[in-house]
Backbone as ProteinMPNN parsed JSONL, in Angstrom:
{"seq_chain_A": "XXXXXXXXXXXXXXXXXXXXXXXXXXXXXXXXXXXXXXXXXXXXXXXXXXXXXXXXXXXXXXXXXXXXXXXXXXXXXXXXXXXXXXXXXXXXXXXXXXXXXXXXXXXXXXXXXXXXXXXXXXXXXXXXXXXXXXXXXXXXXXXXXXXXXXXXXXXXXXXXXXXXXXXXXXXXXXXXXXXXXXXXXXXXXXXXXXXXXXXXXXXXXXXXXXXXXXXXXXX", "coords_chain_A": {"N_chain_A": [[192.527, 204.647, 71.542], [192.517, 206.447, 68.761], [190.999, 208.841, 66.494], [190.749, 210.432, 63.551], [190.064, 213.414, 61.438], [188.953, 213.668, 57.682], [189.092, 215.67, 55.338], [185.987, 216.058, 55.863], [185.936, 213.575, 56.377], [185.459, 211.095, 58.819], [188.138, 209.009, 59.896], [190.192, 205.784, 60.658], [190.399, 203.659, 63.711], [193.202, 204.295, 65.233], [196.606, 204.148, 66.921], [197.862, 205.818, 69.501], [201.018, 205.608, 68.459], [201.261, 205.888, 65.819], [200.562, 208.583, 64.707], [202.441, 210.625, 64.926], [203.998, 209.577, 61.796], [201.589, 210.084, 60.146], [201.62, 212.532, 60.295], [204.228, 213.013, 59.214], [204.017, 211.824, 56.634], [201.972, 213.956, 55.393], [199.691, 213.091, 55.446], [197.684, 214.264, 57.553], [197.718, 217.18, 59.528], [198.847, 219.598, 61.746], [196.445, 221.194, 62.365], [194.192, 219.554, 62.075], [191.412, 217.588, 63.021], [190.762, 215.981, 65.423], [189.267, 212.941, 67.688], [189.651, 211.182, 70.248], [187.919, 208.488, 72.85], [186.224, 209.947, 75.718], [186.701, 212.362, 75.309], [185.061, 215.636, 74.584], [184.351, 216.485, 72.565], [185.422, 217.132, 69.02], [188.575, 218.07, 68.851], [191.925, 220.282, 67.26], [194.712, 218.881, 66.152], [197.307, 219.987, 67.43], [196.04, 221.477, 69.407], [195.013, 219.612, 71.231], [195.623, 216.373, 73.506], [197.239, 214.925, 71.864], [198.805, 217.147, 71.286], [202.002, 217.359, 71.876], [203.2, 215.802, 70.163], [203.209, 216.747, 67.857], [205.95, 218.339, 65.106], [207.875, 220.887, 66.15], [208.139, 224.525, 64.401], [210.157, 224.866, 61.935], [211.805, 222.162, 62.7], [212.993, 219.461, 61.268], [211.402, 216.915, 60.706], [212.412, 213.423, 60.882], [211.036, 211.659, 59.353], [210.246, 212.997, 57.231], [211.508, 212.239, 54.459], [210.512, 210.144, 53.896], [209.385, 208.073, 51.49], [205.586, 209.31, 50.503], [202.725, 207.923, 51.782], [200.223, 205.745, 50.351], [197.077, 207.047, 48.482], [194.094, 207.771, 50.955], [191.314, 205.831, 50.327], [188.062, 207.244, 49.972], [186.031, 205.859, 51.535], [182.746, 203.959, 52.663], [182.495, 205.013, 56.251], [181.756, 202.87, 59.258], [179.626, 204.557, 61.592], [181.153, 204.981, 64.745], [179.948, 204.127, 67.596], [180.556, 205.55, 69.922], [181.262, 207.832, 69.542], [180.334, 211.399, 70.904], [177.662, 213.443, 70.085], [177.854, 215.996, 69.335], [180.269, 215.336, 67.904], [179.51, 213.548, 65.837], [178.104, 214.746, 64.264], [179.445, 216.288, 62.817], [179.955, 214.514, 60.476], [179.323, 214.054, 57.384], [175.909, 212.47, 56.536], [176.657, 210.524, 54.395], [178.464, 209.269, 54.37], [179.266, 207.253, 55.979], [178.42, 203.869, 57.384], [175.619, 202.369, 59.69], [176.579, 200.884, 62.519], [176.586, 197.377, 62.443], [173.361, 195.677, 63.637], [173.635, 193.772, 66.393], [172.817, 189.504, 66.816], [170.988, 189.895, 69.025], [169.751, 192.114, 69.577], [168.82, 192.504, 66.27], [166.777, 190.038, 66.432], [165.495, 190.629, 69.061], [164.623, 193.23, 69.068], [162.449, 196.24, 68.568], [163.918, 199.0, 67.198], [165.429, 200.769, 65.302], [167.774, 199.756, 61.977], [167.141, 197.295, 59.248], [169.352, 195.021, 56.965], [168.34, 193.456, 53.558], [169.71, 191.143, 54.136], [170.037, 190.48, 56.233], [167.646, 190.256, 57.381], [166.885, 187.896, 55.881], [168.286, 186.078, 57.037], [167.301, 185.924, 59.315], [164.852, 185.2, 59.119], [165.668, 182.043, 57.794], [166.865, 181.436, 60.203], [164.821, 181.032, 61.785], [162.906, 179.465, 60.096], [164.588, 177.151, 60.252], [164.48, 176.666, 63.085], [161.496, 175.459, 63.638], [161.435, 173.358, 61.564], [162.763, 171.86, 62.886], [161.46, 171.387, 65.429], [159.122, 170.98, 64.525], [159.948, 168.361, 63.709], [160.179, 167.165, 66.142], [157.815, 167.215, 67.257], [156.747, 165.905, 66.132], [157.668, 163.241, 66.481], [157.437, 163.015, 69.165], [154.484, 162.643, 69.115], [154.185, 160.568, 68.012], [154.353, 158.439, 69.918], [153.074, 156.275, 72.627], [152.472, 157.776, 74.938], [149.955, 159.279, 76.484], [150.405, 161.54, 78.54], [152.208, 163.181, 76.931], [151.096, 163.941, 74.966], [148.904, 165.373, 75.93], [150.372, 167.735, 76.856], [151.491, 168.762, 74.658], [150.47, 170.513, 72.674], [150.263, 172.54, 74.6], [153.001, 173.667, 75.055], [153.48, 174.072, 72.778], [151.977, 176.288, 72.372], [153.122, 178.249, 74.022], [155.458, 178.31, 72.813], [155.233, 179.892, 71.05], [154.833, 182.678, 71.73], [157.455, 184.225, 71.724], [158.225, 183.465, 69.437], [156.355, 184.782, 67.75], [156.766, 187.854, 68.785], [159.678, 187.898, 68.098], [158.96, 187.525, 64.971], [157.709, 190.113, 64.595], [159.331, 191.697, 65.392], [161.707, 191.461, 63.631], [160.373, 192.025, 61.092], [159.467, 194.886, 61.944], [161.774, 196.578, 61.76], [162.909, 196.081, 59.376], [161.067, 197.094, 57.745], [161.247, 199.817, 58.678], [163.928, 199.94, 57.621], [162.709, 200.475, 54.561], [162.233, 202.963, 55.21], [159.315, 203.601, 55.91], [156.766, 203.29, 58.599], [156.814, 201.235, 61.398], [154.036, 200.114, 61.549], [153.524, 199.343, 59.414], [153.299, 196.271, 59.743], [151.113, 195.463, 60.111], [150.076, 194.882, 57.623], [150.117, 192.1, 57.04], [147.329, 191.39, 57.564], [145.843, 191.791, 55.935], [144.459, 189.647, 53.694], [146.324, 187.258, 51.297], [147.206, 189.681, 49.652], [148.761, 191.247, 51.336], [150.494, 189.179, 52.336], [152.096, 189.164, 49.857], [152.766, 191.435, 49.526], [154.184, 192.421, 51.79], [156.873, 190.204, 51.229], [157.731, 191.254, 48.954], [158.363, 194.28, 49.46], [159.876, 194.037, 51.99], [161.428, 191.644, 51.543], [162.881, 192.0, 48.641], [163.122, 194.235, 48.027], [166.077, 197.403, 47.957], [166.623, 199.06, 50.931], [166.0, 202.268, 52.142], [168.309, 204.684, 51.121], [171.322, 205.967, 53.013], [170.703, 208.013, 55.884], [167.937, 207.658, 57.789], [164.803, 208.77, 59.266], [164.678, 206.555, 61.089], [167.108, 205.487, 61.58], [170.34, 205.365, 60.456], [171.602, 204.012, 57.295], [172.277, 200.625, 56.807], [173.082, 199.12, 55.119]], "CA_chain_A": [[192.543, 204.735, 70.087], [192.449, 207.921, 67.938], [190.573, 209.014, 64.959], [190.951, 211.975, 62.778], [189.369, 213.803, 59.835], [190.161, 214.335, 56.841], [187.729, 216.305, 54.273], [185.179, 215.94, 56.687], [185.145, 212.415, 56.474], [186.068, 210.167, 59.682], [189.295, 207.793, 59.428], [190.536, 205.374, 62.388], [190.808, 204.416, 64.435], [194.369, 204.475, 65.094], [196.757, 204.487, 68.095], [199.062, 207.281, 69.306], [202.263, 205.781, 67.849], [201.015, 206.083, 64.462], [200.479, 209.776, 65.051], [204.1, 211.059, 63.732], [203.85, 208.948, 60.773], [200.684, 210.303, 59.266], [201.864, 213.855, 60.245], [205.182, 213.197, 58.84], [203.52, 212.175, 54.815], [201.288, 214.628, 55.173], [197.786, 213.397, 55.77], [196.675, 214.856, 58.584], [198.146, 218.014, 59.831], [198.53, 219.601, 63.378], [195.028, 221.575, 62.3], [193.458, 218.929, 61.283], [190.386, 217.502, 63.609], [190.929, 214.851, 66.44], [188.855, 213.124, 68.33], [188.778, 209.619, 71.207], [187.192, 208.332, 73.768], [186.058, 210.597, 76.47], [186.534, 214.351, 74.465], [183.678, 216.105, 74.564], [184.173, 217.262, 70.649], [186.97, 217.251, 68.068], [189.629, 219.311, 68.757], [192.624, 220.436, 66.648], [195.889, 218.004, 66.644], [198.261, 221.178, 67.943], [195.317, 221.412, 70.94], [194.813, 217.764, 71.801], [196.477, 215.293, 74.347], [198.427, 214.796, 71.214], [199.804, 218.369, 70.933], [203.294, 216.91, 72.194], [203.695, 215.03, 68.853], [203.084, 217.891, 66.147], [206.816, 219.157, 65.14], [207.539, 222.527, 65.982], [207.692, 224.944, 63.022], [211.467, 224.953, 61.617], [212.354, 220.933, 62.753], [212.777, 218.227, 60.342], [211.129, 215.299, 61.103], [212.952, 212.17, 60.702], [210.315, 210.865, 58.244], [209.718, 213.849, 56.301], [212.278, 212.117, 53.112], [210.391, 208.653, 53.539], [208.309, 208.191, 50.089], [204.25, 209.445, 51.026], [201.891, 207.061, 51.953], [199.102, 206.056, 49.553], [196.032, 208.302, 49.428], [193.131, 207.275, 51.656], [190.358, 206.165, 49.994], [187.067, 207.24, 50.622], [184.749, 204.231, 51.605], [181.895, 204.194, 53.729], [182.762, 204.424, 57.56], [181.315, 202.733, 60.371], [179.34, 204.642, 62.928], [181.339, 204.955, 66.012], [178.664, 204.564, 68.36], [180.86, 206.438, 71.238], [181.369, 209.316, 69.567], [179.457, 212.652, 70.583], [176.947, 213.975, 68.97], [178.274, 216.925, 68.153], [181.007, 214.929, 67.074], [178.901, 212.546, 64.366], [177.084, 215.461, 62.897], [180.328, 216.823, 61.612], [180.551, 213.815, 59.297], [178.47, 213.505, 56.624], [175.661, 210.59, 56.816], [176.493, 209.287, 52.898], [180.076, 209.168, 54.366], [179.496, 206.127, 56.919], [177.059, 202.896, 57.415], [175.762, 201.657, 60.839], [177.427, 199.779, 62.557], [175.383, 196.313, 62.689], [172.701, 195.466, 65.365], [173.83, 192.122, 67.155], [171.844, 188.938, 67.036], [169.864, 189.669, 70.483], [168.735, 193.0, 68.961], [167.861, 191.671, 65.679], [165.456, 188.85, 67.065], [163.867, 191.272, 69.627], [164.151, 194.933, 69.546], [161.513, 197.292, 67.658], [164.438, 199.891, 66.758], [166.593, 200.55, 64.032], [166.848, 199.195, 60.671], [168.238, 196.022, 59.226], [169.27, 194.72, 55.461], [167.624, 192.033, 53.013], [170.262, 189.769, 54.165], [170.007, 190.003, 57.478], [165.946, 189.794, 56.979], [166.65, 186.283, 55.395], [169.167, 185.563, 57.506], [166.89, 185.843, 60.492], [163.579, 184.5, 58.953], [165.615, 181.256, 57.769], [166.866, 180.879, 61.023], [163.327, 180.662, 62.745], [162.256, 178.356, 59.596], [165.222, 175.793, 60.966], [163.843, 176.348, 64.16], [160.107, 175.041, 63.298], [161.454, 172.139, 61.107], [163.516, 171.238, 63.793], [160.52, 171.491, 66.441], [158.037, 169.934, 64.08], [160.035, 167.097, 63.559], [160.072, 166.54, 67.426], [156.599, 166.901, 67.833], [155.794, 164.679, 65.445], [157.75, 161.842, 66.872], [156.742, 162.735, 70.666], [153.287, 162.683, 68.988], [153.823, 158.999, 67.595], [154.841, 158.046, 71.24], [151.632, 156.116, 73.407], [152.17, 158.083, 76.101], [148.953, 160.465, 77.089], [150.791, 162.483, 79.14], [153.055, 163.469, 76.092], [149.779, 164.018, 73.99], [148.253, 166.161, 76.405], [151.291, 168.711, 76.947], [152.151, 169.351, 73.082], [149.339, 171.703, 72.6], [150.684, 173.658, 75.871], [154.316, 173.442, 74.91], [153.298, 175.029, 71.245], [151.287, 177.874, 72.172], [154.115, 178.612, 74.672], [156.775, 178.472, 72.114], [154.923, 180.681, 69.664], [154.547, 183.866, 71.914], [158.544, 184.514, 71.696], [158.645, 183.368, 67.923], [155.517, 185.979, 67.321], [157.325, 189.025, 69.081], [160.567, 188.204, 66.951], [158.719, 188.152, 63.645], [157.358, 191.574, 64.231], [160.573, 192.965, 65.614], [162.42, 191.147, 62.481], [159.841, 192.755, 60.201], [159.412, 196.261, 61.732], [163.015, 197.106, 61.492], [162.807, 196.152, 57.52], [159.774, 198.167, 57.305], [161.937, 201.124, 59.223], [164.756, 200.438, 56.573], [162.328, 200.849, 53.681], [161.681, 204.344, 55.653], [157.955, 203.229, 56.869], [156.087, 203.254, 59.951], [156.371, 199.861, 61.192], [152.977, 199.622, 61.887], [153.057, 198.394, 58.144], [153.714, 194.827, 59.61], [149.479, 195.17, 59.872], [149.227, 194.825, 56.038], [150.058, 190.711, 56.783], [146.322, 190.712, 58.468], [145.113, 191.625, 54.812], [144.747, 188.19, 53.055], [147.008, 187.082, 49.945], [147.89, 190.995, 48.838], [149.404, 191.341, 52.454], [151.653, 188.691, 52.388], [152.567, 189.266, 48.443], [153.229, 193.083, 49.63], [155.381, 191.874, 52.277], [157.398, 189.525, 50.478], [158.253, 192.409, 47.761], [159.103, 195.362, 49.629], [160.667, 193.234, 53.051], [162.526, 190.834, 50.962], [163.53, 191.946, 47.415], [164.022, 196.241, 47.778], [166.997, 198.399, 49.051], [166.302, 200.417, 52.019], [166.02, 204.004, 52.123], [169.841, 205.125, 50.673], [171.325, 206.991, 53.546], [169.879, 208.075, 56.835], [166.38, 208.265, 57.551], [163.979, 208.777, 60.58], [164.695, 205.338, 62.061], [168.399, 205.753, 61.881], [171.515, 205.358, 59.3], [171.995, 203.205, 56.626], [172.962, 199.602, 57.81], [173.204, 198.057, 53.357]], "C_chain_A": [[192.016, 206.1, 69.644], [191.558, 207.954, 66.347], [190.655, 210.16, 64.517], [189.995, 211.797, 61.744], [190.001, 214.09, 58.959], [188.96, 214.47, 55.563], [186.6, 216.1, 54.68], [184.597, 214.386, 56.77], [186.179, 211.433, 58.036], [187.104, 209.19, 59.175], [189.853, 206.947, 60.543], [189.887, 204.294, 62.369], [192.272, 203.88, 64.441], [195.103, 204.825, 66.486], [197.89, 205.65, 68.107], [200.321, 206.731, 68.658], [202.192, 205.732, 66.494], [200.91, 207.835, 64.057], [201.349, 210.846, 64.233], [203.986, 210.334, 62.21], [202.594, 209.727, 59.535], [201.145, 212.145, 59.303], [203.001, 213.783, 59.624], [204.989, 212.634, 57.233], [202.482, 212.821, 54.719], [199.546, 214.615, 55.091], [197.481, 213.623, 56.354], [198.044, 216.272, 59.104], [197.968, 218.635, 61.044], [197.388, 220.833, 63.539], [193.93, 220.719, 62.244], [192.869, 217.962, 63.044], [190.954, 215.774, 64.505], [190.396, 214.295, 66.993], [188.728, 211.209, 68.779], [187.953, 209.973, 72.226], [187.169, 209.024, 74.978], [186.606, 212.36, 76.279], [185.015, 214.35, 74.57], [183.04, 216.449, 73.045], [185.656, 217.204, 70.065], [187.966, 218.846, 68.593], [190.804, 219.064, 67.626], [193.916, 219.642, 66.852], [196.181, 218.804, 67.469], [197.389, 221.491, 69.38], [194.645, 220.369, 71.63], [195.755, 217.439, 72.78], [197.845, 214.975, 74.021], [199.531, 215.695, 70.709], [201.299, 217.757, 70.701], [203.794, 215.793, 70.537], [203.67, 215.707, 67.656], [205.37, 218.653, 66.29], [206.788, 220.335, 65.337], [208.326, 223.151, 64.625], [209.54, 224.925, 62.968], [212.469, 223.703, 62.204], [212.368, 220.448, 62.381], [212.368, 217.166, 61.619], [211.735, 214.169, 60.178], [212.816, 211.801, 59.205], [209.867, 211.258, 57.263], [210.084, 212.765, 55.237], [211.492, 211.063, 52.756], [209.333, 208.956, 52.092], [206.783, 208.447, 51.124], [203.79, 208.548, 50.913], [200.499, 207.03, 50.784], [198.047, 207.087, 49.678], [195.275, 207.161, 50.194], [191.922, 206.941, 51.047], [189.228, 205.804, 50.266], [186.193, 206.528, 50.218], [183.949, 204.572, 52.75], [182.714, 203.959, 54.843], [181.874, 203.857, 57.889], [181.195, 203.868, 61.327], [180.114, 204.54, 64.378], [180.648, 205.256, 67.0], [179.217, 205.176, 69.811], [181.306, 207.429, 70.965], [180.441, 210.368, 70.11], [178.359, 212.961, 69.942], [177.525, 215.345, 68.504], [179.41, 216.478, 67.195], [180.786, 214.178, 65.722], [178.307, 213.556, 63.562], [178.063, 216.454, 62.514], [180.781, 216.03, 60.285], [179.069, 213.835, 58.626], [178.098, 212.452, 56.507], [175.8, 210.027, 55.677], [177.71, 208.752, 53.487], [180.028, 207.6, 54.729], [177.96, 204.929, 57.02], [176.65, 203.048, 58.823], [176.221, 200.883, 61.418], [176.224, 198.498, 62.846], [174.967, 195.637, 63.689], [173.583, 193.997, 65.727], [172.527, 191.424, 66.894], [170.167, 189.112, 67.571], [169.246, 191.18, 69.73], [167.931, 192.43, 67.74], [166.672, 191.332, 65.89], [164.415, 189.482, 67.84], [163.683, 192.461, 70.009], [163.698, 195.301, 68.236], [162.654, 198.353, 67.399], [165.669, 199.49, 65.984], [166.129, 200.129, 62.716], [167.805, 197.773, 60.697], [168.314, 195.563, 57.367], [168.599, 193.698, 55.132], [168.468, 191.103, 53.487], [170.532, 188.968, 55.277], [168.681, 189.793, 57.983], [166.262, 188.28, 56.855], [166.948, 185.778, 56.152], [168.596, 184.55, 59.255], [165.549, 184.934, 60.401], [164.604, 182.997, 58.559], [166.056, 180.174, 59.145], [165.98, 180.127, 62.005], [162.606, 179.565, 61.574], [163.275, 177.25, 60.163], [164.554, 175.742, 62.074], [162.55, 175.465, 64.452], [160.27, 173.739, 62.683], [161.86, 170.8, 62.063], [162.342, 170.39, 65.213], [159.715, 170.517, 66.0], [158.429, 168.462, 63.862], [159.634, 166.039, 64.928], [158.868, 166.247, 67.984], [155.954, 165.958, 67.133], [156.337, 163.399, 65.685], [157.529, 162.018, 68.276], [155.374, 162.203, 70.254], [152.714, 160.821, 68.654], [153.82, 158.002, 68.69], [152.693, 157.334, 71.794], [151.601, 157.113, 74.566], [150.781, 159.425, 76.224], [149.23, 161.598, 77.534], [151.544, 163.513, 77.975], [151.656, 164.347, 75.032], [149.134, 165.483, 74.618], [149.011, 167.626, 76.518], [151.491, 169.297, 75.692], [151.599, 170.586, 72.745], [149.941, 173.022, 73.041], [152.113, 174.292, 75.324], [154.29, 174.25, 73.67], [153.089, 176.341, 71.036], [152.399, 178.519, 73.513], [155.085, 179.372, 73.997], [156.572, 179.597, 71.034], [155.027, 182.348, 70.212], [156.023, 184.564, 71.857], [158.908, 184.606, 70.05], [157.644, 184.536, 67.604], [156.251, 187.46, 67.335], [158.378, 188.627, 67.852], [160.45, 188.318, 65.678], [158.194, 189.418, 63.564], [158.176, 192.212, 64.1], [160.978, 192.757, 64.356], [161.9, 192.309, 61.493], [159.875, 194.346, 60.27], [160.398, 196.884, 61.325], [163.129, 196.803, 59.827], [161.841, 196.647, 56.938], [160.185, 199.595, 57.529], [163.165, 201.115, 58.346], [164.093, 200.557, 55.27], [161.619, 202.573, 53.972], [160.196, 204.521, 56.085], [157.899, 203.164, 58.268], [156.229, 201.449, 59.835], [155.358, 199.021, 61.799], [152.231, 199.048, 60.416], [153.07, 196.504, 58.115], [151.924, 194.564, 59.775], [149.4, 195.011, 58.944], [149.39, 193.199, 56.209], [148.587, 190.251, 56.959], [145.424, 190.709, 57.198], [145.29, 190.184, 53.519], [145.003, 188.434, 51.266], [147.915, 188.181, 49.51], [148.825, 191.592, 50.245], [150.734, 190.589, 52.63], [152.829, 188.633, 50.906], [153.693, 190.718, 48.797], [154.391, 192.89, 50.403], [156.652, 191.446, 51.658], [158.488, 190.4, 49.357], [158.898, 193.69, 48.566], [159.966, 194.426, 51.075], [161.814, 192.616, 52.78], [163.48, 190.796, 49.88], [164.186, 193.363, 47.474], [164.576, 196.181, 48.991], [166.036, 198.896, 49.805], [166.556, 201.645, 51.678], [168.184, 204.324, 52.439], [170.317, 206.296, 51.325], [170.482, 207.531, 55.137], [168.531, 208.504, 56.568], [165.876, 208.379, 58.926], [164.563, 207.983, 61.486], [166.363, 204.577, 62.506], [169.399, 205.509, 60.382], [171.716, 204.094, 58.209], [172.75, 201.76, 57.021], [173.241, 198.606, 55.723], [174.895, 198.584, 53.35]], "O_chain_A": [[191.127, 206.707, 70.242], [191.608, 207.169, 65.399], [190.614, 211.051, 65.366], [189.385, 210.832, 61.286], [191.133, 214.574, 58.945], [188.228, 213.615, 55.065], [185.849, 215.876, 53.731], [183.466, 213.99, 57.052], [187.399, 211.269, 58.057], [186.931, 208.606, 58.105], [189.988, 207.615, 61.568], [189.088, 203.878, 61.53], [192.533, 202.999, 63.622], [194.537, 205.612, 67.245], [198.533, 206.182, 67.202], [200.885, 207.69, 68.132], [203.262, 205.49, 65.937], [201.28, 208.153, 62.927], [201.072, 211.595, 63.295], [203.827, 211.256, 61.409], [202.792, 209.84, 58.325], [200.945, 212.866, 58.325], [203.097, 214.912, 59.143], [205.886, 213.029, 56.487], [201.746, 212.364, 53.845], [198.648, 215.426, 54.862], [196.295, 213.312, 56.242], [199.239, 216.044, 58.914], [196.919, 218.327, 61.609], [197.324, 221.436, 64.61], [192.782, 221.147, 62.361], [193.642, 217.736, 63.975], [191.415, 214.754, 63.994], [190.634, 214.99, 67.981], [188.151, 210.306, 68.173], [187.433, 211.044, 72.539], [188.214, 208.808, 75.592], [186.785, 213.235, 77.126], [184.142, 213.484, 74.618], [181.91, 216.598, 72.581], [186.736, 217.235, 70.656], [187.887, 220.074, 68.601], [190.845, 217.974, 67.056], [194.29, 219.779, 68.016], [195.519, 218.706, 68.503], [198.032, 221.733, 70.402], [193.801, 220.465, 72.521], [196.716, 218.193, 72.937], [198.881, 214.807, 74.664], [200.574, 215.453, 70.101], [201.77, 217.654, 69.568], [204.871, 215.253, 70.287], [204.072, 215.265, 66.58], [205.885, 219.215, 67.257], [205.883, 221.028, 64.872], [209.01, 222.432, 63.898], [210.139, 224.977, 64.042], [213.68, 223.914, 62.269], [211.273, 219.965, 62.67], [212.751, 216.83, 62.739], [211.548, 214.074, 58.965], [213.627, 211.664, 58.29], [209.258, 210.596, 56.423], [209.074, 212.153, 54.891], [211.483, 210.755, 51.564], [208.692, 209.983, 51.87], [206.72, 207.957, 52.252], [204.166, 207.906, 49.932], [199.892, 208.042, 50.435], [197.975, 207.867, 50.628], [195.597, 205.973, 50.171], [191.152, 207.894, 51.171], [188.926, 204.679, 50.665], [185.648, 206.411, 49.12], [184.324, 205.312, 53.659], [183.545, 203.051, 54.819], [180.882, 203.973, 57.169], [182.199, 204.288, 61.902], [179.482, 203.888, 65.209], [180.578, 206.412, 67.418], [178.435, 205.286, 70.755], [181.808, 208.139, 71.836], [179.354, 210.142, 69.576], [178.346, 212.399, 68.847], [177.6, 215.651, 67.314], [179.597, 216.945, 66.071], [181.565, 214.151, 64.77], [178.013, 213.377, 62.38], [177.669, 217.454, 61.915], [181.523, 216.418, 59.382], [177.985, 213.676, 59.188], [178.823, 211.464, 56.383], [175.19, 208.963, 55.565], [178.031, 207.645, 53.055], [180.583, 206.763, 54.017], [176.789, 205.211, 56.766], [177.305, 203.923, 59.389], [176.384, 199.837, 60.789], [175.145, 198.724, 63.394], [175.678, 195.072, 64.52], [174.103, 193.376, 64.8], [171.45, 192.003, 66.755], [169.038, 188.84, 67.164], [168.079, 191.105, 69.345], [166.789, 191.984, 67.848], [165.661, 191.996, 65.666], [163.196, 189.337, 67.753], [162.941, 192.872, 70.901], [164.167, 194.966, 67.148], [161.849, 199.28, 67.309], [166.465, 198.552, 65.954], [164.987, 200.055, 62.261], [168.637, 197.313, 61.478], [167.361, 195.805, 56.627], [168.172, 192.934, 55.998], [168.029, 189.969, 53.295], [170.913, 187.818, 55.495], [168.559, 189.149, 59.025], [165.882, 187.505, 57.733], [166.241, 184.82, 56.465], [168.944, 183.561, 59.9], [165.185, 184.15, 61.278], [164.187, 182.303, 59.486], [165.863, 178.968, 59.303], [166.172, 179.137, 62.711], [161.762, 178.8, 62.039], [162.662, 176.282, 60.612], [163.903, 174.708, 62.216], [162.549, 174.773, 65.471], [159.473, 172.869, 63.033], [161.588, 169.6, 62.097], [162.429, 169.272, 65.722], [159.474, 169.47, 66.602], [157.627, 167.529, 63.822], [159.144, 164.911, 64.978], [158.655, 165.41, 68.861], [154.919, 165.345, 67.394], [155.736, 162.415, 65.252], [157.386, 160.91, 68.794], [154.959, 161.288, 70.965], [151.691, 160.164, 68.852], [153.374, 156.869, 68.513], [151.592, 157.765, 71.452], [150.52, 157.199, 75.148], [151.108, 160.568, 75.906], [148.629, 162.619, 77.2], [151.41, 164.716, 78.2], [151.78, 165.474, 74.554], [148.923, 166.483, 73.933], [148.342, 168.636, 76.295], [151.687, 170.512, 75.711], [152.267, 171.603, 72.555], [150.12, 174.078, 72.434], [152.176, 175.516, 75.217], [155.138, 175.136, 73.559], [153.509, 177.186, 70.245], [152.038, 179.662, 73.792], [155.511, 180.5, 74.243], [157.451, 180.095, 70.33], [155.252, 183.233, 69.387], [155.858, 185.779, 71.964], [159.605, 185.461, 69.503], [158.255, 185.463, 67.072], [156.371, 188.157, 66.328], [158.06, 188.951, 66.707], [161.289, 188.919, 65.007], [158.181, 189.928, 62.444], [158.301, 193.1, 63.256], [160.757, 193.722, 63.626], [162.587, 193.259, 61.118], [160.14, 195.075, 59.314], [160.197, 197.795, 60.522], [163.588, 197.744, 59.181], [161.709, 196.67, 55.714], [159.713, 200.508, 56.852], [163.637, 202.24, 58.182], [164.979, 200.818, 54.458], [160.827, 203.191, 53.261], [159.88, 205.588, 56.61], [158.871, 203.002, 59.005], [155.977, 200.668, 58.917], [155.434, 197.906, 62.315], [151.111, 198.582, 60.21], [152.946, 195.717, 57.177], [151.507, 193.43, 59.539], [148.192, 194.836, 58.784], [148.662, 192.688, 55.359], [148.301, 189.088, 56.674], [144.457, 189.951, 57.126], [146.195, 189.998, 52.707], [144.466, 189.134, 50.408], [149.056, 187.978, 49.096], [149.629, 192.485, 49.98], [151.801, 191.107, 52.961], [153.986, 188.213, 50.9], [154.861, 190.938, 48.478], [155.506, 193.107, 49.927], [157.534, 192.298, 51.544], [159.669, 190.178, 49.088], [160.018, 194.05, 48.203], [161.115, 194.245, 50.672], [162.896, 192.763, 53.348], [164.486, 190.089, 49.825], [165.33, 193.664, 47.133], [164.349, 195.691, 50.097], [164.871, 199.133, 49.485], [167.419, 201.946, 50.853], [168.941, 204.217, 53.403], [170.11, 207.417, 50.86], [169.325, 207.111, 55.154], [168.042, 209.244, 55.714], [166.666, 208.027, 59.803], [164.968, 208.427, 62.56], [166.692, 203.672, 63.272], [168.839, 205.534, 59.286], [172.096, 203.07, 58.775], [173.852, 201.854, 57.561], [173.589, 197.434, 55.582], [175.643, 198.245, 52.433]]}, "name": "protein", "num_of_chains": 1, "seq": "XXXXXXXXXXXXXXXXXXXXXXXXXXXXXXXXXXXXXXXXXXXXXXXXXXXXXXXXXXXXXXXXXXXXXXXXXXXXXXXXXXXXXXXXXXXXXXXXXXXXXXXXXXXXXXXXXXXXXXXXXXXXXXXXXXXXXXXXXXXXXXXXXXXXXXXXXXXXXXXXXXXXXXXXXXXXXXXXXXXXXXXXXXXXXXXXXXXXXXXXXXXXXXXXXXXXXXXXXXX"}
């Protein structure tokens, strides 16, 4: 798959038999910036893979007469996370979002950022989790058995050291899209104005509009 530029903004991706088509209504041109998987950097159509598809100068193409294709219009991209780097820092970062972490990051990696909706999304999942749990422990708990009695305890403080890590990760990354250190998830240890503070900047404000430190815009 192929992607091109066009006013320095990424478009794509797109496969080679589309190629003629966009060169033949005029949006992209055999100057105009190229770049898949395994280039080192954008090159020029006319010096690409795809050279062999630019008309040469004084041939009609076929498709010149067909009516032009709408314009293109410019909407945030996606991040192609296998581009280059020199290739991403020819696009401008208002141009494009992140592309969005997966679940398994989410839940337990410290990097990146993440939106209010995937904040909620993740804290209401871990409140089903707990209702779900508490219901069970409270009918193992109604049970005679001793043995059952004696384990719950164990079984709790087990279950909590996995749910702990994922509310930090959850939180730091919405502390890293409000552009903070997310060693702000310490203000919960301050009682009442900790979890108020939380609550307000975690759950109700945008993130930092645009890249920041902790990476690109994911709203």
């Amino acid at each position: 798959m192929w992607y091109y530029s066009i006013n320095d903004t990424q478009q794509g991706p797109v496969d080679e038999a589309a190629i003629p088509q966009l060169l033949a209504s005029g949006t992209i041109h055999p100057a105009s910036l190229v770049w898949c998987a395994g280039m080192a950097n954008w090159l020029p159509l006319n010096k690409s893979d795809l050279s062999h598809l630019v008309v040469p100068s004084g041939v009609q193409s076929p498709n010149l007469a067909s009516p032009p294709y709408p314009p293109i219009l410019q909407q945030p991209q996606f991040l192609n996370p296998y581009l280059p780097p020199t290739a991403a820092a020819d696009i401008p970062s208002h141009q494009y979002r992140a592309a969005p972490l997966t679940w398994g990051q989410t839940f337990w990696s410290f990097e990146g950022r993440i939106p209010r909706r995937t904040y909620w999304a993740a804290t209401g999942i871990w409140i089903a989790i707990f209702v779900v749990c508490g219901a069970a422990v409270s009918t193992a708990a109604s049970t005679s058995d001793s043995h059952i009695e004696t384990f719950l305890p164990i079984v709790f403080l087990i279950a909590m050291v996995p749910c702990i890590w994922s509310h930090f990760a959850i939180q730091v990354k919405r502390w890293h899209d409000r552009g903070k250190s997310g060693a702000m998830v310490l203000i919960n240890l301050i009682p009442y104005i900790g979890g108020i503070w939380t609550f307000v900047e975690c759950g109700c404000l945008r993130g930092s509009v645009g890249h920041n430190q902790y990476g690109h815009d994911p709203t």
